[in-house]
N, CA, C and O atoms as CSV, one atom per row, in Angstrom:
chain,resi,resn,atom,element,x,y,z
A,1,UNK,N,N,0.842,-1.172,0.000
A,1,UNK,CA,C,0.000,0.000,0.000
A,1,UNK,C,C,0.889,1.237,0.000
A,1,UNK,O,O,1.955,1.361,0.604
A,2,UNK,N,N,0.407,1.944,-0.612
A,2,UNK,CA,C,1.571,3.102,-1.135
A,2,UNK,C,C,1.118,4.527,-0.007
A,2,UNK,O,O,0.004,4.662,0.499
A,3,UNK,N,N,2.155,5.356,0.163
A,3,UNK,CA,C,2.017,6.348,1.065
A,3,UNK,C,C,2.573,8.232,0.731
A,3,UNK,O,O,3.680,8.686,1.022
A,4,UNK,N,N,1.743,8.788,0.253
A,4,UNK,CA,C,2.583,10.432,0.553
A,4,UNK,C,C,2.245,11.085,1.448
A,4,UNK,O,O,1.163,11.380,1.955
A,5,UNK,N,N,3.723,11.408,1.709
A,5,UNK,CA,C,4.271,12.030,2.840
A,5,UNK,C,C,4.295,13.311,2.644
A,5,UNK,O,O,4.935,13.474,1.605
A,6,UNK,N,N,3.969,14.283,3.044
A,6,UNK,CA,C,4.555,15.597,3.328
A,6,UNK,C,C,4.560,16.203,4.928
A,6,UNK,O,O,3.658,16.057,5.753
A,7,UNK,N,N,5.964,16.992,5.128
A,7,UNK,CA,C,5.480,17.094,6.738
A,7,UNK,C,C,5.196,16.154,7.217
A,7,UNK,O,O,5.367,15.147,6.530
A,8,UNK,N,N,4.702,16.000,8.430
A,8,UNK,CA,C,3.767,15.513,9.339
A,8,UNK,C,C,2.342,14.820,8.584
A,8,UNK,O,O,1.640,14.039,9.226
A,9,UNK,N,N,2.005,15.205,7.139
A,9,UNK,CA,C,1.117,14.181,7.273
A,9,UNK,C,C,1.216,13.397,6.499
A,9,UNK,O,O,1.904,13.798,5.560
A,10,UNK,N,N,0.715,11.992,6.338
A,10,UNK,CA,C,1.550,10.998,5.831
A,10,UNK,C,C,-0.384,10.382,5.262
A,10,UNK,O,O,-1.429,10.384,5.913
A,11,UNK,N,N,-0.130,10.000,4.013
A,11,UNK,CA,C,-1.443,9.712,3.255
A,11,UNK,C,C,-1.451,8.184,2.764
A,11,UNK,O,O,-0.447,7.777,2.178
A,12,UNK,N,N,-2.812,7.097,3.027
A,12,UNK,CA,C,-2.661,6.036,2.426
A,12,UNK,C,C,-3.459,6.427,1.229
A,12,UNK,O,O,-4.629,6.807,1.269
A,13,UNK,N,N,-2.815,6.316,0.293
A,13,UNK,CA,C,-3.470,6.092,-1.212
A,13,UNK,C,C,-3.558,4.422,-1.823
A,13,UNK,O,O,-2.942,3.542,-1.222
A,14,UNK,N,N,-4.398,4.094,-3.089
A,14,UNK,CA,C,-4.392,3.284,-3.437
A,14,UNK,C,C,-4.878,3.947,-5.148
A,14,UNK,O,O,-5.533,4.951,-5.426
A,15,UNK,N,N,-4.317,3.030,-5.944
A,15,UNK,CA,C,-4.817,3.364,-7.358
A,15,UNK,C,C,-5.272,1.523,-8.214
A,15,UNK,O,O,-5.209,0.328,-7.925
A,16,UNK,N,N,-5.653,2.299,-9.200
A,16,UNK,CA,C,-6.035,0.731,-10.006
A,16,UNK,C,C,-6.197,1.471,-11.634
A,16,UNK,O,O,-5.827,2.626,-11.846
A,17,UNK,N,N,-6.722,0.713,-12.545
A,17,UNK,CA,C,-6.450,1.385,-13.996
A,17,UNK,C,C,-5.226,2.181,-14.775
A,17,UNK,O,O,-4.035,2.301,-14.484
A,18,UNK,N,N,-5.994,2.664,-15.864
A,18,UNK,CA,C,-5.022,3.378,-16.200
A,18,UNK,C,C,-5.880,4.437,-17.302
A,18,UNK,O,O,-6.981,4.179,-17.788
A,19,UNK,N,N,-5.021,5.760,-17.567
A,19,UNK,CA,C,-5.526,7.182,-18.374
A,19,UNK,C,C,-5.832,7.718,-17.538
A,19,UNK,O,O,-5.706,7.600,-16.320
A,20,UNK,N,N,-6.330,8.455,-18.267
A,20,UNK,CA,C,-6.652,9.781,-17.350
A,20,UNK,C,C,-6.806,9.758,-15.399
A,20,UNK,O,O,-7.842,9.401,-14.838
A,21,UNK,N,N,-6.071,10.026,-14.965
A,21,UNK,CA,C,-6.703,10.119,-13.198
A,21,UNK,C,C,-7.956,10.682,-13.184
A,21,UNK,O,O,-8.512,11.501,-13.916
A,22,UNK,N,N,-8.312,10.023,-12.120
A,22,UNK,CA,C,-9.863,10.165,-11.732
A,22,UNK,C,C,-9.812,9.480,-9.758
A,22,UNK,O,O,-9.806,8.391,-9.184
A,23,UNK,N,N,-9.778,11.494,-9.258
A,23,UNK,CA,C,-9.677,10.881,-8.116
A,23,UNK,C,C,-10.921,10.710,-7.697
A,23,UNK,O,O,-11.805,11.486,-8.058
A,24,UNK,N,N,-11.181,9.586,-6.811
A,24,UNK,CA,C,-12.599,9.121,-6.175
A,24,UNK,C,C,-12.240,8.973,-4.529
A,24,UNK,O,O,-11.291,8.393,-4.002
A,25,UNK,N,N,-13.573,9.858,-3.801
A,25,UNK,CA,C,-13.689,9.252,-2.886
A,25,UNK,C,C,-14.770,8.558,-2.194
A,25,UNK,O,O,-15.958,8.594,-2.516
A,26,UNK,N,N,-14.035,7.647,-0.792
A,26,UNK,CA,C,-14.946,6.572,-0.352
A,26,UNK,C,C,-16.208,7.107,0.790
A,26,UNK,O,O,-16.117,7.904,1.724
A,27,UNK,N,N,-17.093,6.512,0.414
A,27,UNK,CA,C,-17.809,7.299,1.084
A,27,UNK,C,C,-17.567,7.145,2.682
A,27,UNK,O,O,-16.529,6.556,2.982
A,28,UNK,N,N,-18.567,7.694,3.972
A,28,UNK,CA,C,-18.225,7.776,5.024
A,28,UNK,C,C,-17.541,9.534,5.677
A,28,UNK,O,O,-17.087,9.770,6.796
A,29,UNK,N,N,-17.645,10.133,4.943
A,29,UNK,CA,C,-17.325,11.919,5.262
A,29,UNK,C,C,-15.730,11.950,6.332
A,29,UNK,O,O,-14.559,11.788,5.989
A,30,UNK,N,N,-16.057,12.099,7.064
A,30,UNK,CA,C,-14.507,12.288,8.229
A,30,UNK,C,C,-14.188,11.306,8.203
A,30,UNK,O,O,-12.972,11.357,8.389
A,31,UNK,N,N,-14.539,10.139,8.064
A,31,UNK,CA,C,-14.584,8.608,8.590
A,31,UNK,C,C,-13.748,8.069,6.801
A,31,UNK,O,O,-13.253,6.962,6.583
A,32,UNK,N,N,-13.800,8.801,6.167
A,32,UNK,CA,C,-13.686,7.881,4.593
A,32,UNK,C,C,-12.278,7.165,4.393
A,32,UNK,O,O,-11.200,7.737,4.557
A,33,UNK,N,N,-12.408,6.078,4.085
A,33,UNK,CA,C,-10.827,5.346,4.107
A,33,UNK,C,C,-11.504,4.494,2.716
A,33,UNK,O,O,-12.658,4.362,2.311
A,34,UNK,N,N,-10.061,3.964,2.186
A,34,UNK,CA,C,-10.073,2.988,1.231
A,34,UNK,C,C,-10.635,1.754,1.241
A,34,UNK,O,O,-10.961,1.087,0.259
A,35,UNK,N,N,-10.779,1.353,2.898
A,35,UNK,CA,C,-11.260,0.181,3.287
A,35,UNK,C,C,-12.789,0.066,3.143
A,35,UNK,O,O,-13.365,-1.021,3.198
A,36,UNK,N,N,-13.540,1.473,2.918
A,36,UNK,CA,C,-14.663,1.319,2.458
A,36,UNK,C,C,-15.554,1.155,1.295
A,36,UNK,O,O,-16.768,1.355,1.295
A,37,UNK,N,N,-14.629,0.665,0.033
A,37,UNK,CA,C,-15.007,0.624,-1.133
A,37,UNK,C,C,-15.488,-0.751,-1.308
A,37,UNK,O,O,-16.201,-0.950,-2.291
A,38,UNK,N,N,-15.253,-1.630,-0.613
A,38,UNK,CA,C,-15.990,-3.008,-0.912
A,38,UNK,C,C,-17.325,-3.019,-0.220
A,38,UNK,O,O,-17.792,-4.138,-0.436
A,39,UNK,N,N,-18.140,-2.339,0.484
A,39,UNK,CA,C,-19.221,-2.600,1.240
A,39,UNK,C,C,-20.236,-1.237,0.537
A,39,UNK,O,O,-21.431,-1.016,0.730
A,40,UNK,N,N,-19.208,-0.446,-0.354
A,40,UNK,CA,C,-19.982,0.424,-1.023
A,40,UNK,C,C,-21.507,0.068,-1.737
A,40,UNK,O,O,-22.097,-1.012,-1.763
A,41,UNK,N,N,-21.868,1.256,-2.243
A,41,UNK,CA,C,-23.394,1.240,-3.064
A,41,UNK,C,C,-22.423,0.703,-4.308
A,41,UNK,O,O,-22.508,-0.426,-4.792
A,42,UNK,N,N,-21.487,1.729,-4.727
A,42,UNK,CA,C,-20.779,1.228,-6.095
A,42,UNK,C,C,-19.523,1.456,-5.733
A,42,UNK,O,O,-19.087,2.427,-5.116
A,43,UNK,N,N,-18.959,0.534,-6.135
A,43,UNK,CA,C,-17.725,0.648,-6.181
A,43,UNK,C,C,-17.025,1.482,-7.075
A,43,UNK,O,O,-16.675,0.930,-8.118
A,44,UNK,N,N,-16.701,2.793,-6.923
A,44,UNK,CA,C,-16.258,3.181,-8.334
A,44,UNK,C,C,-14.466,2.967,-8.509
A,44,UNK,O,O,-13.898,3.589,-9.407
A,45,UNK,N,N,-13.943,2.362,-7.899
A,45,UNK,CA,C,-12.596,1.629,-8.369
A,45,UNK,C,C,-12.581,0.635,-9.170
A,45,UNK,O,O,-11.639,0.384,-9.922
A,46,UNK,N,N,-13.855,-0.167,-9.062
A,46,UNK,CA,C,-14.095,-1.249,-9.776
A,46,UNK,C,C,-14.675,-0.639,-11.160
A,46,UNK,O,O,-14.390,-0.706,-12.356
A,47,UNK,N,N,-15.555,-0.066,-10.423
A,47,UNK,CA,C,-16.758,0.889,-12.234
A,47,UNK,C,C,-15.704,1.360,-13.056
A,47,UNK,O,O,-15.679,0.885,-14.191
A,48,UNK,N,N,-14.716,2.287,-12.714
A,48,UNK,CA,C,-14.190,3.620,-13.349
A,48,UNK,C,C,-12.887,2.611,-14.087
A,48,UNK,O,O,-12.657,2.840,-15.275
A,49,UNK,N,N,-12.044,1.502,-13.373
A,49,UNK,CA,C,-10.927,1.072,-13.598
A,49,UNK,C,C,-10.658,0.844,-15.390
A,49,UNK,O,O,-9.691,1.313,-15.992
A,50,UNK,N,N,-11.230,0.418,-15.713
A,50,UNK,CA,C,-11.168,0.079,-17.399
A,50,UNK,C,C,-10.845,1.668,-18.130
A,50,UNK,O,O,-9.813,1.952,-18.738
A,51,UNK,N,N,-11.848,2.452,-17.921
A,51,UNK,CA,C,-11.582,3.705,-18.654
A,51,UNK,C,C,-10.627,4.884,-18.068
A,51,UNK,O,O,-10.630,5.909,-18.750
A,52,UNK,N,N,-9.715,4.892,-16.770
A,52,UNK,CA,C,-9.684,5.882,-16.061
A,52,UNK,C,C,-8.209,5.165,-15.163
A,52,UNK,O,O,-7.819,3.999,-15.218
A,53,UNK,N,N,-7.740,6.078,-14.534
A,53,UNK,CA,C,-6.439,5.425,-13.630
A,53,UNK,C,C,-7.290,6.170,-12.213
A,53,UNK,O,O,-7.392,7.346,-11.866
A,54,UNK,N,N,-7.816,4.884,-11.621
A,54,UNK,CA,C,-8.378,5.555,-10.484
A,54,UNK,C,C,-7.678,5.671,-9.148
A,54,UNK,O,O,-7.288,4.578,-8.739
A,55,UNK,N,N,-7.337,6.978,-8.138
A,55,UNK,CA,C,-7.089,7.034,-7.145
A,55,UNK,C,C,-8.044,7.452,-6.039
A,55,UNK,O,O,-8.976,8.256,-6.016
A,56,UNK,N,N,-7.489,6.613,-5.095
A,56,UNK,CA,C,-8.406,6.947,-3.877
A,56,UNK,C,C,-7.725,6.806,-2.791
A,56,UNK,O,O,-6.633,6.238,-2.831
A,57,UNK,N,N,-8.338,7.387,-1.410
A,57,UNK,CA,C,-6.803,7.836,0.240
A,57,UNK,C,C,-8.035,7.944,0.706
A,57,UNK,O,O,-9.157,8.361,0.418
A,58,UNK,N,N,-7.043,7.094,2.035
A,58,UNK,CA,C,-8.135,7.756,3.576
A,58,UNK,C,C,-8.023,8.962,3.888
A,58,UNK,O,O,-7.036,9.608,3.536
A,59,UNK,N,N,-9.131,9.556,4.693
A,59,UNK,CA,C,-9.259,10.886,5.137
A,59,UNK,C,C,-7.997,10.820,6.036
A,59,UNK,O,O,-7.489,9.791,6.482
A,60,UNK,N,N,-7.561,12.150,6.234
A,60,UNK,CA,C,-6.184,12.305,6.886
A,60,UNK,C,C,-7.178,11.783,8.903
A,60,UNK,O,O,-8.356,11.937,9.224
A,61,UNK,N,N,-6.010,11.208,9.719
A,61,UNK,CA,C,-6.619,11.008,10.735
A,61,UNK,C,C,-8.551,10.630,11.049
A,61,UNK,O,O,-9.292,11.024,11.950
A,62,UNK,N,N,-8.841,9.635,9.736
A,62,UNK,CA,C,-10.042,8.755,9.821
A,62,UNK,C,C,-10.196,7.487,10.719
A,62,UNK,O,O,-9.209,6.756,10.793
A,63,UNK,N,N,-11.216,7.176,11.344
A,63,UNK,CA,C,-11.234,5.908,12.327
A,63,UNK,C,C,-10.886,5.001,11.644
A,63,UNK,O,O,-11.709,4.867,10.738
A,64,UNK,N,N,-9.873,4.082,11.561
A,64,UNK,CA,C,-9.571,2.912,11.304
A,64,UNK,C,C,-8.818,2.954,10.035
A,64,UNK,O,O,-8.481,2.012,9.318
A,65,UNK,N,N,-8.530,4.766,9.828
A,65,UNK,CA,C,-7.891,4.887,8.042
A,65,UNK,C,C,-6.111,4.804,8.789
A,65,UNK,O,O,-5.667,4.887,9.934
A,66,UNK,N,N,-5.524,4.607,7.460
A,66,UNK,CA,C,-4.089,4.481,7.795
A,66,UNK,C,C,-3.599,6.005,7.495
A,66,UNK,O,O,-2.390,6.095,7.705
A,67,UNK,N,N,-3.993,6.829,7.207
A,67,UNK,CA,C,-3.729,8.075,7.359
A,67,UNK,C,C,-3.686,8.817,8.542
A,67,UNK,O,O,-4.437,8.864,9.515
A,68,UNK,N,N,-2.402,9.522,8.182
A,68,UNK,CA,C,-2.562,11.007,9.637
A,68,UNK,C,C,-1.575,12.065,9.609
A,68,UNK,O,O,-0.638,12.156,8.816
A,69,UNK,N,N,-1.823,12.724,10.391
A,69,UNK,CA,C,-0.894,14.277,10.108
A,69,UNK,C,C,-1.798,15.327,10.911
A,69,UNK,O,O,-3.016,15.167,10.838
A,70,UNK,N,N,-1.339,16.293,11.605
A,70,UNK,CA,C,-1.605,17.303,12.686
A,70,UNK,C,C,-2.576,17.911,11.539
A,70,UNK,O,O,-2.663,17.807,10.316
A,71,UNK,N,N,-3.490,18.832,12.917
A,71,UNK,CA,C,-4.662,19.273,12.411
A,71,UNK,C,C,-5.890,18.927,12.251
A,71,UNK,O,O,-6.877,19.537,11.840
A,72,UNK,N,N,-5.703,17.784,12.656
A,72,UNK,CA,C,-7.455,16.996,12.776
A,72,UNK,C,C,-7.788,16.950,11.600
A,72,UNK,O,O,-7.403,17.448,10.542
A,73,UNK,N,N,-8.529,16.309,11.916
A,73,UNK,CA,C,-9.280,15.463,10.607
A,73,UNK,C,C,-9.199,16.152,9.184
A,73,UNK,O,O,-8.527,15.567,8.335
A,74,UNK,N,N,-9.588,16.897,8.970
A,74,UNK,CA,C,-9.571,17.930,8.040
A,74,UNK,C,C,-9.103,19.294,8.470
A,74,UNK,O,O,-9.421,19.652,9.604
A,75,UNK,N,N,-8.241,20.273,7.559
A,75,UNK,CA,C,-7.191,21.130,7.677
A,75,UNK,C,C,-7.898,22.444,6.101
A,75,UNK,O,O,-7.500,22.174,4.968
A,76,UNK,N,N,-8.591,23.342,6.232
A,76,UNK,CA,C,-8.427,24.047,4.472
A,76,UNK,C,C,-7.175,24.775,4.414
A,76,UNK,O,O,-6.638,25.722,4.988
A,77,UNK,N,N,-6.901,23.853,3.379
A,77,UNK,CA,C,-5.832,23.965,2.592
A,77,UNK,C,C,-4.793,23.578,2.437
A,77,UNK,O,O,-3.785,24.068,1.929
A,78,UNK,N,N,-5.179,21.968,3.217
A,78,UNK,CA,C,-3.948,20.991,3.571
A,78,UNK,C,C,-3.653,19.974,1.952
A,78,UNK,O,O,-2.742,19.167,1.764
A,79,UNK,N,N,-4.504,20.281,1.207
A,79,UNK,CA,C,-3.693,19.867,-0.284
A,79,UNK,C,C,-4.191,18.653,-0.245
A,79,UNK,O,O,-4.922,18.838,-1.219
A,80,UNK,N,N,-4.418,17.566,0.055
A,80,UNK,CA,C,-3.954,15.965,-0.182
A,80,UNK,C,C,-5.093,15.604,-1.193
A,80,UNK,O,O,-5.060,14.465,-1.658
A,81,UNK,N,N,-5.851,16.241,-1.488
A,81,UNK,CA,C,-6.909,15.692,-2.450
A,81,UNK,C,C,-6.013,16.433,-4.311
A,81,UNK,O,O,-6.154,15.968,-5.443
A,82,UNK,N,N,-5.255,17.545,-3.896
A,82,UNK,CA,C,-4.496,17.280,-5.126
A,82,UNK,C,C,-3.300,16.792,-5.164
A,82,UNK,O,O,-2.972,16.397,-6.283
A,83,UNK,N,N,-2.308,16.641,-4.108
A,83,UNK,CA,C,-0.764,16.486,-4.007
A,83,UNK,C,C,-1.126,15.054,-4.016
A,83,UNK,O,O,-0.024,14.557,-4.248
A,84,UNK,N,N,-2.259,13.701,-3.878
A,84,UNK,CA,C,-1.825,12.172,-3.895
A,84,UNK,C,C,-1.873,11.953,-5.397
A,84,UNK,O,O,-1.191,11.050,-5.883
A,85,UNK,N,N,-2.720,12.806,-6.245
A,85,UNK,CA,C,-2.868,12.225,-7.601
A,85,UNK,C,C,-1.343,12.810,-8.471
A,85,UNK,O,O,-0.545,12.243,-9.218
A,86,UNK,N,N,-1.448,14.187,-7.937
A,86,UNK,CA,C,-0.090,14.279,-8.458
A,86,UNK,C,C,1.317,13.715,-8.637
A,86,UNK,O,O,2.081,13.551,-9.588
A,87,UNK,N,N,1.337,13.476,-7.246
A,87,UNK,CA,C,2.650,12.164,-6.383
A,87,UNK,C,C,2.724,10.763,-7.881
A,87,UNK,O,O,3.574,10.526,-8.739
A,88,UNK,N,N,1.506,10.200,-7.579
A,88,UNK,CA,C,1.243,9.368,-7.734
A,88,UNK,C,C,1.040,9.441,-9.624
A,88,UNK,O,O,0.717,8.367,-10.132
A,89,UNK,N,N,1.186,10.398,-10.388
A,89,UNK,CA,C,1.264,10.600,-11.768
A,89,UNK,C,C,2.523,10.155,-11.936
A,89,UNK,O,O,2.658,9.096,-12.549
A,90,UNK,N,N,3.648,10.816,-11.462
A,90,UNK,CA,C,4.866,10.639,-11.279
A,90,UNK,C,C,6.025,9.319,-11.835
A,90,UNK,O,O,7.213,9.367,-11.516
């Protein structure tokens, strides 16, 4: 399972496919981790994978997500919804 780091906060990402990125997230709001895409309504890692290079990360400091980094749960303007797809273009 792959990880970006910046500072103090440290991000679990996961990807699948390929073209264009298409970041998705899991549902669950503060709580959202990767681990919730199999119990989903849809899976869209599974839906999107054929046409799309899909990424998806736990919320920074989510219950049971492998993510974390100061600032609680959510931070505006802590980046990670653009700096994992970017990382991860790379």
């Amino acid at each position: 399972m792959p990880f970006f780091q910046k500072g103090d906060v440290r991000i679990r990402y996961e990807e699948t496919g390929s073209g264009f990125p298409l970041l998705v997230t899991p549902g669950g709001g503060l709580n959202s981790r990767v681990s919730n895409w199999p119990t989903a309504v849809i899976n869209a890692m599974e839906e999107f994978k054929n046409d799309f290079r899909c990424i998806t990360m736990d919320q920074r400091n989510a219950n049971g997500g492998e993510s974390s980094g100061d600032g609680g749960p959510r931070r505006a303007g802590a980046g990670e919804e653009t700096a994992v797809p970017d990382q991860s273009w790379r």
